[in-house]
C-alpha positions as CSV (number, residue, x, y, z in Angstrom):
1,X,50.3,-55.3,77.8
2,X,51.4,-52.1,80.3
3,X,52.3,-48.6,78.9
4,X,51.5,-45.1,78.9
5,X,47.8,-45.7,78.0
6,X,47.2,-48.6,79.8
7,X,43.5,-49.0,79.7
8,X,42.8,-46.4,77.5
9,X,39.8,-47.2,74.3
10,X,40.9,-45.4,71.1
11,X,38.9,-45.4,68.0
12,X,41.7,-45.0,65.0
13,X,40.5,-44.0,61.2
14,X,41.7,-45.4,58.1
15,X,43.9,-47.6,60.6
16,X,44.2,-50.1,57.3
17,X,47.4,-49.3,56.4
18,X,50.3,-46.7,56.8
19,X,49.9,-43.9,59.1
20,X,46.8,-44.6,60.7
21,X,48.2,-48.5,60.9
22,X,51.7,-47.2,62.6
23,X,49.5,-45.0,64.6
24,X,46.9,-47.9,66.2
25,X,49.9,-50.2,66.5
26,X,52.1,-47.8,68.7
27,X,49.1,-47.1,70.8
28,X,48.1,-50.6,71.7
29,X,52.0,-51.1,71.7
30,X,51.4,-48.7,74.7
31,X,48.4,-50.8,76.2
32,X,45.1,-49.5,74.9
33,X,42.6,-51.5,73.2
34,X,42.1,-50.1,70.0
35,X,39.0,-50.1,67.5
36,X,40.2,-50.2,64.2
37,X,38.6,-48.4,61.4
38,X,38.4,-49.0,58.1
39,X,36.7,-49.3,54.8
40,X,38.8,-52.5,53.7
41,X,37.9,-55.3,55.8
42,X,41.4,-57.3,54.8
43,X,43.5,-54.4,56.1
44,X,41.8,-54.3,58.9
45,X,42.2,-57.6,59.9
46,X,45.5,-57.5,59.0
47,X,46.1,-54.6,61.2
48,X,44.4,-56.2,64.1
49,X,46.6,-59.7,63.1
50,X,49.3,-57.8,63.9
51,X,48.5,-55.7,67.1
52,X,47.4,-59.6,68.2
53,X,50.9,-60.6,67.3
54,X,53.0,-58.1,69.4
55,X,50.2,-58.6,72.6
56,X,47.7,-55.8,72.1
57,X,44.4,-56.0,72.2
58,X,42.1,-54.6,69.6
59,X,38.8,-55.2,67.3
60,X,38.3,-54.3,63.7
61,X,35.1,-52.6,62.1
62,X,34.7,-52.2,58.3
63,X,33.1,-49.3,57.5
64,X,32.8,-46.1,55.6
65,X,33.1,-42.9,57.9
66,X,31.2,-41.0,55.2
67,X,28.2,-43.0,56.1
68,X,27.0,-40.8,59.4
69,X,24.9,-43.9,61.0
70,X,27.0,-46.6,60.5
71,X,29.7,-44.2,62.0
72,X,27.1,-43.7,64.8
73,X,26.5,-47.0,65.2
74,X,30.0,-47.7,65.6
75,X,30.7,-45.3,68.1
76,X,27.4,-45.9,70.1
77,X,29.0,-49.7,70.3
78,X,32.1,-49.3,71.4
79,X,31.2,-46.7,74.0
80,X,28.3,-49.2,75.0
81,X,30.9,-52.4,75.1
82,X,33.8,-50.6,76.8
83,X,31.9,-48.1,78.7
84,X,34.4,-45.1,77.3
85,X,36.2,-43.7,75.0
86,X,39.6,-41.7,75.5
87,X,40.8,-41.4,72.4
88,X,39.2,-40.5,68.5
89,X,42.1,-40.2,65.7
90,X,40.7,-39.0,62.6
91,X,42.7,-40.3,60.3
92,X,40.9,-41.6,57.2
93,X,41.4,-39.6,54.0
94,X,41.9,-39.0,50.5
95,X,43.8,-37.2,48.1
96,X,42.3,-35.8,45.5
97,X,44.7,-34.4,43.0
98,X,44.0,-31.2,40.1
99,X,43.7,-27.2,40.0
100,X,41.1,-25.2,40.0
101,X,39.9,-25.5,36.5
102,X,41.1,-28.9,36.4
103,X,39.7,-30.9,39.6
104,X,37.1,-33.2,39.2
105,X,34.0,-31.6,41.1
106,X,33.2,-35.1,42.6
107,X,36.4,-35.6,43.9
108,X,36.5,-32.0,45.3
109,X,33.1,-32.9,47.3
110,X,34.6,-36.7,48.0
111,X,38.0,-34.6,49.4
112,X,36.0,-32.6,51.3
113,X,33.0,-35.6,52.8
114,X,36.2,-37.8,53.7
115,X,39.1,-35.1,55.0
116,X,36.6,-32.8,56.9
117,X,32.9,-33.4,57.2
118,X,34.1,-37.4,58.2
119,X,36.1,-35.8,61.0
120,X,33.8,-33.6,62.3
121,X,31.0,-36.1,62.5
122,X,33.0,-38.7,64.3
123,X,34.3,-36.1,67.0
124,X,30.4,-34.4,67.6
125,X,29.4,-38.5,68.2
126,X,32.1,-39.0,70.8
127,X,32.1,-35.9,72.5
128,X,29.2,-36.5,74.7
129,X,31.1,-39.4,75.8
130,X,34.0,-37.4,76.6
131,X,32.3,-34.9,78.0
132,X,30.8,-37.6,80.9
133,X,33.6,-39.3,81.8
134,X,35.3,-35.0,82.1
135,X,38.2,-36.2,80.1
136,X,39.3,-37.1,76.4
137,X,42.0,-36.4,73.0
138,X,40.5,-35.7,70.1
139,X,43.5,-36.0,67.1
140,X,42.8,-35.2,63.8
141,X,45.0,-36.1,60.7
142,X,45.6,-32.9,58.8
143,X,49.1,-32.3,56.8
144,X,52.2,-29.8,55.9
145,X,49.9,-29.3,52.8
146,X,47.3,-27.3,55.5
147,X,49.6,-24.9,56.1
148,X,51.7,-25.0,53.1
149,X,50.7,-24.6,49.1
150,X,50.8,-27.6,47.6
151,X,50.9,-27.1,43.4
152,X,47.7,-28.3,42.0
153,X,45.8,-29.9,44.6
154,X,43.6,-27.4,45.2
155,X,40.8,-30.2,46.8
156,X,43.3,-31.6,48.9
157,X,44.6,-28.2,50.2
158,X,41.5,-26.7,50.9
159,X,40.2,-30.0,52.9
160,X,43.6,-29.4,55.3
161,X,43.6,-26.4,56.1
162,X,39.9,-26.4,57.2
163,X,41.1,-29.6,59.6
164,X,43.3,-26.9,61.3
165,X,40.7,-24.4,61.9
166,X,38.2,-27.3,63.1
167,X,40.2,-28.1,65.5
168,X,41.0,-25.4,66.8
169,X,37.7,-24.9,67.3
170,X,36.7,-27.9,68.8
171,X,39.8,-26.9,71.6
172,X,38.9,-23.7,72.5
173,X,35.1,-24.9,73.0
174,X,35.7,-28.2,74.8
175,X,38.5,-27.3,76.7
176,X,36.4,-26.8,79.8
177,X,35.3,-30.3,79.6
178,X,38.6,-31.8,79.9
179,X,38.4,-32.7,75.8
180,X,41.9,-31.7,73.9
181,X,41.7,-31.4,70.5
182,X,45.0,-31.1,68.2
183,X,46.4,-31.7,64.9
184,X,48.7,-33.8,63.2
185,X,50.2,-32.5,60.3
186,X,52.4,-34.9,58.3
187,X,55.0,-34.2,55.5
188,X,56.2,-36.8,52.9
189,X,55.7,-40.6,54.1
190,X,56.2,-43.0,51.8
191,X,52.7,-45.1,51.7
192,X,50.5,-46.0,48.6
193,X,48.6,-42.6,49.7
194,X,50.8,-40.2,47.9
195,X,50.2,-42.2,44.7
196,X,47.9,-39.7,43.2
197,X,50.7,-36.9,43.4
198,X,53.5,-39.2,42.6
199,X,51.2,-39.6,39.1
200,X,50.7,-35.8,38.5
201,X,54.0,-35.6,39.1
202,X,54.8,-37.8,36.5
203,X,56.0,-41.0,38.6
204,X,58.5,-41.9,40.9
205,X,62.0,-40.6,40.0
206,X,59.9,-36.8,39.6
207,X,58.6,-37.1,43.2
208,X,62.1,-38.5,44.8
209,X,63.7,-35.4,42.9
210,X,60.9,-33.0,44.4
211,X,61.1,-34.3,47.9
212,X,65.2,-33.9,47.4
213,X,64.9,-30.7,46.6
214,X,61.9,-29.6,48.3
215,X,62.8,-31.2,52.0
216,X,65.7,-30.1,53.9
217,X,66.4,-34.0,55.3
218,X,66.4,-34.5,51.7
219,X,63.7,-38.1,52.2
220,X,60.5,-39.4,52.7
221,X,59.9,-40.3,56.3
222,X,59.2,-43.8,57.3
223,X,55.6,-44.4,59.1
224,X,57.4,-45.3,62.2
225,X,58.4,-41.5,62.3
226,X,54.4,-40.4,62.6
227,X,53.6,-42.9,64.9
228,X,55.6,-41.4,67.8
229,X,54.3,-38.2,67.3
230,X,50.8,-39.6,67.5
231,X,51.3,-40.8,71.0
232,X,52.9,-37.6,72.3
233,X,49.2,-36.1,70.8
234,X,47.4,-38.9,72.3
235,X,49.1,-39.3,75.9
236,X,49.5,-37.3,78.8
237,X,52.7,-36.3,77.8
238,X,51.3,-34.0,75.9
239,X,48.1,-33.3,79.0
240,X,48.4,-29.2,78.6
241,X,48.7,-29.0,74.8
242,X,45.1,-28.3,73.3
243,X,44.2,-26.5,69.9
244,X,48.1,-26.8,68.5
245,X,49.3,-28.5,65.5
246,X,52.5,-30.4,64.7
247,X,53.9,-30.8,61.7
248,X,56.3,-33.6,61.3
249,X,58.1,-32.6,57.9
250,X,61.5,-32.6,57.5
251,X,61.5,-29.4,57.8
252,X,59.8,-28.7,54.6
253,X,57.8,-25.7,56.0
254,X,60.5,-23.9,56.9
255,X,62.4,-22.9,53.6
């Protein structure tokens, strides 16, 4: 399979299902091999079932990203096996739902292990490997709720916006080597991993009445609607963008 990252290895996070699913699909779609990440060994099979299905090539590995070595190991293999890597999307992430005074402190530290620390560790492994071959994208999965307030979810919040300023760090620092580093910042998609806000919301017909309200397209985007976005981030069509984030919202952040 040809396209515009013909030959390319990408590593893709929480790749299981939904976004990060769409988002490994459209990329081997485009002709990379892609290493498939996640913690649930059936969705990741079933993710690399289909990528098989549509003549891509990828590999799964079941793992949690929390766990620095076996996130080492991982990376040391695939750079080892394919003698590169191009491409590191950070997607894997939790929501962790609750105020200030009501958040569960675990979850606040499990919101912040997954949506940050997991991200940061996986791009300090592969940027040495970048950094050899002079070229590389870093993406990492942030969301409108990193630049917008997003009622009681303090944990969640707080983990997002601190993806943004990562990342901006990591551009302005590896810049030089050829590394880009940007952020994806997603608005409603409708995937089992708003469930935790659908609940707080108080179930379905709340959250469809929120997002109708709340949204200027007045819906949920479908995961098809990330995924294209995520290869503009990941491609050289998007080869002098470094340090930026796009949010994909329905135009929620601007009312």
């Amino acid at each position: 399979m040809t396209g515009i990252l013909n030959g390319r290895i990408a590593i893709v996070t929480g790749a299981g299902s939904g976004i990060g699913q769409a988002g490994a699909e459209i990329m081997a779609r485009e002709g990379a091999h892609v290493v498939i990440v996640d913690r649930d060994a059936a969705r990741a099979e079933e993710t690399r079932l289909r990528i098989e299905a549509s003549g891509g090539r990828s590999e799964a590995a079941v793992l949690d990203v929390t766990d620095d070595e076996a996130l080492r190991r991982l990376i040391d293999g695939v750079a080892d096996r394919h003698g590169r890597i191009d491409i590191l999307h950070n997607h894997a992430g939790a929501q962790v739902a609750g105020d200030l005074e009501s958040v569960d402190i675990a979850g606040f530290d499990k919101s912040w292990a997954l949506n940050v620390r997991a991200h940061f560790m996986a791009a300090r492994l592969v940027a040495p490997v970048m950094k050899a071959q002079k070229k590389g994208v870093i993406l990492n999965t942030s969301s409108s709720s990193g630049v917008l307030y997003d009622r009681e979810m303090i944990a969640y919040t707080t983990s997002k916006h601190a993806v943004i300023a990562m990342t901006r760090q990591m551009a302005g620092d590896y810049a030089r080597f050829g590394i880009r580093a940007n952020a994806l910042c997603p608005g409603w998609v409708d995937t089992p991993f708003n469930e935790p806000f659908i609940a707080q919301m108080g179930g379905r017909d709340a959250i469809e009445s929120y997002i109708a309200d709340k949204v200027p397209m007045g819906r949920w985007a479908d995961v098809s609607e990330i995924a294209e976005p995520i290869l503009f981030l990941v491609s050289d069509r998007s080869s002098y963008m470094t340090g930026q984030i796009l949010v994909v919202d329905g135009g929620e952040t601007v009312v």
